[in-house]
RONUKOL-273343 format. One record per residue (C-alpha): x, y, z negated; residue in one letter. Coordinates in steps of 0.25 Angstrom, whole numbers, plus 5000, padded with zeros to 4 digits. Layout:
N
XYZa;...
***
This chain:
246
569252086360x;569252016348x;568452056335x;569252096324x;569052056309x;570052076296x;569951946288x;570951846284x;571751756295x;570551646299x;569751706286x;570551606278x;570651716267x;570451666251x;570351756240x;571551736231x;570751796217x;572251836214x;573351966215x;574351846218x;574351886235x;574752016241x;573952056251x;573952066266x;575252076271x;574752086287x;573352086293x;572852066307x;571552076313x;570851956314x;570251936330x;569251846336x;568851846350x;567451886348x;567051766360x;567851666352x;568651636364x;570151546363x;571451666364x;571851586377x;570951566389x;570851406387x;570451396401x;571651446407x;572351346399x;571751236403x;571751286418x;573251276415x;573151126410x;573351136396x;572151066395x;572251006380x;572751156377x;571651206381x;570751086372x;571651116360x;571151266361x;569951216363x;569851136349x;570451256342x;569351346348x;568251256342x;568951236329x;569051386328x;567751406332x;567251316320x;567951416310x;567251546316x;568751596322x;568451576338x;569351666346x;570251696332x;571551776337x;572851716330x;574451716334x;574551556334x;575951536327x;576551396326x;577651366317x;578451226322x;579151146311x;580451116315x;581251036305x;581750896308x;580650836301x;579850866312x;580650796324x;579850686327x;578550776328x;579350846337x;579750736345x;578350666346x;577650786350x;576850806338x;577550966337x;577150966352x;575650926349x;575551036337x;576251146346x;575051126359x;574151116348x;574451246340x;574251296355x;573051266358x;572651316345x;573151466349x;572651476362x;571351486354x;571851596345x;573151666352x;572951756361x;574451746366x;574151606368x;575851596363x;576051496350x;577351546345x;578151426340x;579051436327x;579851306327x;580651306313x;581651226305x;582651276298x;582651366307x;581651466314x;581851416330x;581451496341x;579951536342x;579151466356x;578051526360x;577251406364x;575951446375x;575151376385x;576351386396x;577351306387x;576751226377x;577051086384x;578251026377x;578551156371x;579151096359x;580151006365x;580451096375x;580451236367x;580451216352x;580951076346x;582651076345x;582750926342x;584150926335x;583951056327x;582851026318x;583051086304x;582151096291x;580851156288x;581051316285x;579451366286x;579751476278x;580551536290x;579551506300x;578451556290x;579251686289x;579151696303x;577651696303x;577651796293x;578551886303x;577451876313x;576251906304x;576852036300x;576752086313x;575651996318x;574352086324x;573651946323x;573451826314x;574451706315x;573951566316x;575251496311x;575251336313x;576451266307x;576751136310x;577751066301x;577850926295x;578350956280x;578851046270x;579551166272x;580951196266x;580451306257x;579051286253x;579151406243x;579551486253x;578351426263x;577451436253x;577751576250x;577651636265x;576351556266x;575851646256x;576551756261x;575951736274x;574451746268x;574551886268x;574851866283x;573751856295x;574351726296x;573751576295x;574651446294x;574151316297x;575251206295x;575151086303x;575850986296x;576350856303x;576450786291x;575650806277x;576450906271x;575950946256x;576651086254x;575651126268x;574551066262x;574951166250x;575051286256x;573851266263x;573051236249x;573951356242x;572951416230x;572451556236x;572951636225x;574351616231x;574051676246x;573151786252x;572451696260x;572251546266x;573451566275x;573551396279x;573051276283x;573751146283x;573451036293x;574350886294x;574350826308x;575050706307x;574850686321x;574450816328x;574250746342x;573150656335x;572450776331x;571350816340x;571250946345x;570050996338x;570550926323x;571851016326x;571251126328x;
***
């Protein structure tokens, strides 16, 4: 069994100096596997043939492992832009690469070994749970709708997260890929801060350098409970290497 310890989601908690925050409004315990083994057995995966899977794990243990948070325990969340800005990552894989990615990252933290999938335009589309069994062209064959892509409402899809913390038993490790700004960014702005007082951590991945992400990773501590984001830009997610991604 997992050790058990109350502390911030990944110890990324600052001390705003200010009555501006509201506290808590949901905390979870945080559990370790005390052997600091991955969520999934890596070995079956790759006795399966999911080979770079099972690599892409493999990375995310070390890079994990460097920051004291081997064998963490985590819901892995990923949160798909879907607005028409985004058809041509969709069609040259790029979506594709970051959904096998996200992944392999879980299997290291996600005892479920299930990446739900919020894809999201104007619209909040249906959620797919993404796993070791379907994750091979899963976004052309489950998720992208080619002729029905709409704007960029975040704020819904951030809402939804906020439904799932307030019921979640564990933290949520939320990866957002988009590639620009939102329709509402007051509103994005405000439920990031909101979500702060959430076990909840959001790590955009931006496809192109988006300046409002960048902004609401560098927000002044005094305006939210905690460091609840981290902002990366990957141009190109296929020429990352596995151990830089993760």
């Amino acid at each position: 069994k997992g050790s058990h310890t109350t502390m911030g989601f990944f110890d990324r908690r600052k001390d705003t100096g200010t009555a501006a925050t509201t506290g808590p409004a949901r905390t979870v315990n945080l559990v370790k596997d005390p052997a600091g083994a991955s969520a999934i057995n890596l070995s079956k995966v790759r006795d399966a043939g999911h080979i770079d899977l099972a690599k892409r794990a493999d990375k995310a243990g070390i890079a994990l492992s460097k920051r004291d948070l081997a064998g963490i325990r985590a819901q892995a969340i990923l949160v798909l832009d879907h607005s028409g800005s985004m058809h041509g990552d969709y069609r040259n894989g790029k979506v594709q690469t970051l959904v096998e990615r996200v992944l392999g990252f879980s299997l290291q933290i996600d005892v479920d070994g299930t990446v739900p999938v919020i894809p999201f335009d104007s619209r909040i589309l249906p959620t797919v749970e993404v796993t070791v069994d379907n994750y091979q062209g899963v976004v052309d064959q489950r998720i992208w709708q080619r002729n029905a892509m709409g704007s960029t409402d975040l704020a819904a899809a951030l809402r939804i997260v906020r439904n799932l913390a307030q019921v979640a038993t564990e933290p949520l490790f939320v990866a957002i890929v988009t590639d620009g700004n939102p329709d509402d960014r007051r509103a994005v702005t405000a439920l990031v801060v909101d979500l702060a007082r959430y076990p909840v951590f959001l790590k955009f991945l931006a496809i192109r350098d988006v300046p409002y992400l960048e902004e609401l990773d560098d927000m002044s501590p005094d305006l939210r409970l905690l460091d609840n984001v981290d902002t990366k830009t990957f141009d190109d997610p296929a020429a990352v290497s596995d151990m830089a991604f993760a």
